[in-house]
C-alpha positions as CSV (number, residue, x, y, z in Angstrom):
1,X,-14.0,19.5,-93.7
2,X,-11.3,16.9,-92.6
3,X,-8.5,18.2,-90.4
4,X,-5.0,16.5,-90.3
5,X,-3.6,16.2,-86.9
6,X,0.6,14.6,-87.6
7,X,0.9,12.0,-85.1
8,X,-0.3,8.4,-84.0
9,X,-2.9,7.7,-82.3
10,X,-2.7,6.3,-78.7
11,X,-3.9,2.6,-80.1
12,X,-0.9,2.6,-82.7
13,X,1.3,3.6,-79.9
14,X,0.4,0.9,-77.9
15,X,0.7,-1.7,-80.8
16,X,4.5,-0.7,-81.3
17,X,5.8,-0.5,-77.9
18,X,3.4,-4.2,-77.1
19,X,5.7,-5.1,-80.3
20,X,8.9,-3.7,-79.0
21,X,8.6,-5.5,-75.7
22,X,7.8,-9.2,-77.2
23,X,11.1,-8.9,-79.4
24,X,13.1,-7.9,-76.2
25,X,11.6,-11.0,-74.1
26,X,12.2,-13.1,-77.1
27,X,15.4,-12.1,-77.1
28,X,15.8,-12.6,-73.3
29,X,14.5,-16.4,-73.3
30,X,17.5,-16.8,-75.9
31,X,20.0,-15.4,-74.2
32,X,19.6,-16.7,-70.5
33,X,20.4,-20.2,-71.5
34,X,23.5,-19.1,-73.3
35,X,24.6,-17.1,-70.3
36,X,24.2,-20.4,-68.4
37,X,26.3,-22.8,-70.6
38,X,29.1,-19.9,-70.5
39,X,29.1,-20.3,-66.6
40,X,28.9,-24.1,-67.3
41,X,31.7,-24.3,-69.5
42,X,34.1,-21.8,-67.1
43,X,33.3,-24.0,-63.7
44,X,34.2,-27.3,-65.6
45,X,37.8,-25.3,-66.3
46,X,38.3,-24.1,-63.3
47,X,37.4,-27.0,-61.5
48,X,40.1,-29.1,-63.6
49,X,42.9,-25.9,-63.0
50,X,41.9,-26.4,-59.1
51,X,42.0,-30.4,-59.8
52,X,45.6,-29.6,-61.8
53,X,46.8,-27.5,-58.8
54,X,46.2,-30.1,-56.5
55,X,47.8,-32.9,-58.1
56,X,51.1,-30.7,-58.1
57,X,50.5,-30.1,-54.4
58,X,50.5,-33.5,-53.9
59,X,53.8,-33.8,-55.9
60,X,55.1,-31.3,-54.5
61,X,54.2,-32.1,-50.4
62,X,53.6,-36.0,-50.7
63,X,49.9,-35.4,-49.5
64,X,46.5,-33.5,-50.6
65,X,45.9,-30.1,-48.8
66,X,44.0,-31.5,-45.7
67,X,40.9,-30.7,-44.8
68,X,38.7,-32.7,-42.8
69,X,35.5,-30.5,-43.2
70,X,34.3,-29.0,-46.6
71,X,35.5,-26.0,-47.1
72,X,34.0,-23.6,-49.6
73,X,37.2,-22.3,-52.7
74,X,36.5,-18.9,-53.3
75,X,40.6,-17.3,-53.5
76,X,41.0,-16.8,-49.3
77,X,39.9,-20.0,-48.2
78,X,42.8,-22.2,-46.0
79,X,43.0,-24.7,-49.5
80,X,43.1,-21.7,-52.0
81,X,46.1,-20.1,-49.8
82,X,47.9,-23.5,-49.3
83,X,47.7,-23.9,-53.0
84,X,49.0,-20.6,-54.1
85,X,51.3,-20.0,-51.6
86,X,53.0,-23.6,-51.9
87,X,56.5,-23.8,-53.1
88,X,56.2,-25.3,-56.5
89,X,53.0,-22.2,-56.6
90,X,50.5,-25.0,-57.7
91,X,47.7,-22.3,-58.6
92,X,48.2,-19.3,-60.3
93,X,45.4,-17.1,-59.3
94,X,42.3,-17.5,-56.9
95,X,39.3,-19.4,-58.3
96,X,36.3,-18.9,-57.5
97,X,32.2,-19.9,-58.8
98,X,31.2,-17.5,-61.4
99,X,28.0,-17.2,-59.3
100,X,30.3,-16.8,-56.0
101,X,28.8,-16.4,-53.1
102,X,25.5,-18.2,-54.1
103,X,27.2,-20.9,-55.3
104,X,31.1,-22.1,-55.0
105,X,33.4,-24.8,-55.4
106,X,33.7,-27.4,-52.4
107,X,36.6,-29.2,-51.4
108,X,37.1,-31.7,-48.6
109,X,39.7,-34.7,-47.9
110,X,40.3,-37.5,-45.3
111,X,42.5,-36.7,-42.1
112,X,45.7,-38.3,-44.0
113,X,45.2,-35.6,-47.4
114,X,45.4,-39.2,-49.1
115,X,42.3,-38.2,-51.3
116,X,40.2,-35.9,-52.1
117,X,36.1,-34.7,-53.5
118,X,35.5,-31.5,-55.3
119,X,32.2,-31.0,-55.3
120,X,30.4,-28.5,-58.0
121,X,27.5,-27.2,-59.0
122,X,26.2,-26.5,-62.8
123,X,22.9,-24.4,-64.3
124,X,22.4,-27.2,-66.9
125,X,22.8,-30.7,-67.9
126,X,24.2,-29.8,-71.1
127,X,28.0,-30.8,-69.6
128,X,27.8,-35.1,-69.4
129,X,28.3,-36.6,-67.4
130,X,27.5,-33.9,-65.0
131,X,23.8,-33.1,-64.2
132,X,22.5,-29.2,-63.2
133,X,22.7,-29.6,-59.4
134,X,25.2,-29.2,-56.8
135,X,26.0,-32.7,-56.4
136,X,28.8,-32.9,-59.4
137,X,32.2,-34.4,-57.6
138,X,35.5,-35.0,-59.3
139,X,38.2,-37.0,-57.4
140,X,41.8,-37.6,-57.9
């Protein structure tokens, strides 16, 4: 006589969770890229608000915030305060690298605050003519 037993066995099991856990890495590989080009796309923004901020700044105070060394933008930084707490309030609200602290926005200047480098980094090379390193600069 045959007995029923209601149920799968162990191997069926295993097939369906192996299953389960390709789709969810599939899905993964799709989505980390996208994540990526999201960040991309909000530094590029926020580096041309900060760039905007500064040009009113220097309308504003006849000169580019000065700073001598790079410092790194992240909302308390000396540059961050003088923008947002200048009289024509060049920037709205802090900025700061989506991936802040591991990465940031850098801004430096000569000793007159008669230019200045913003210097970025991005995940991908999908934002020309920008590459994905930490090497990206925009001046005035």
């Amino acid at each position: 006589m045959y007995s029923h037993h209601a149920g799968f066995t162990l191997i069926e099991l295993m097939v369906v969770v192996s299953m389960i856990v390709v789709m969810i890495m599939g899905v993964t590989v799709l989505f980390i890229p996208a994540q990526k080009r999201a960040r991309d796309t909000t530094r590029l923004r926020e580096v041309r608000e900060l760039q905007k901020a500064i040009a009113i700044y220097y309308t504003d105070q006849l000169h580019y915030p000065i700073s001598a060394s790079e410092v790194a933008i992240h909302g308390t930084d000396p540059v961050s305060v003088m923008l947002l707490e200048s009289t024509v309030a060049a920037l709205q609200a802090p900025l700061q690298d989506p991936n802040y602290p591991t990465l940031s926005y850098y801004y430096t200047s000569d000793s007159a605050g008669s230019t200045y480098q913003i210097r970025f980094c991005l995940e991908t090379a999908d934002m020309a003519p920008y590459t994905a390193t930490c090497n990206n600069v925009i001046t005035p």
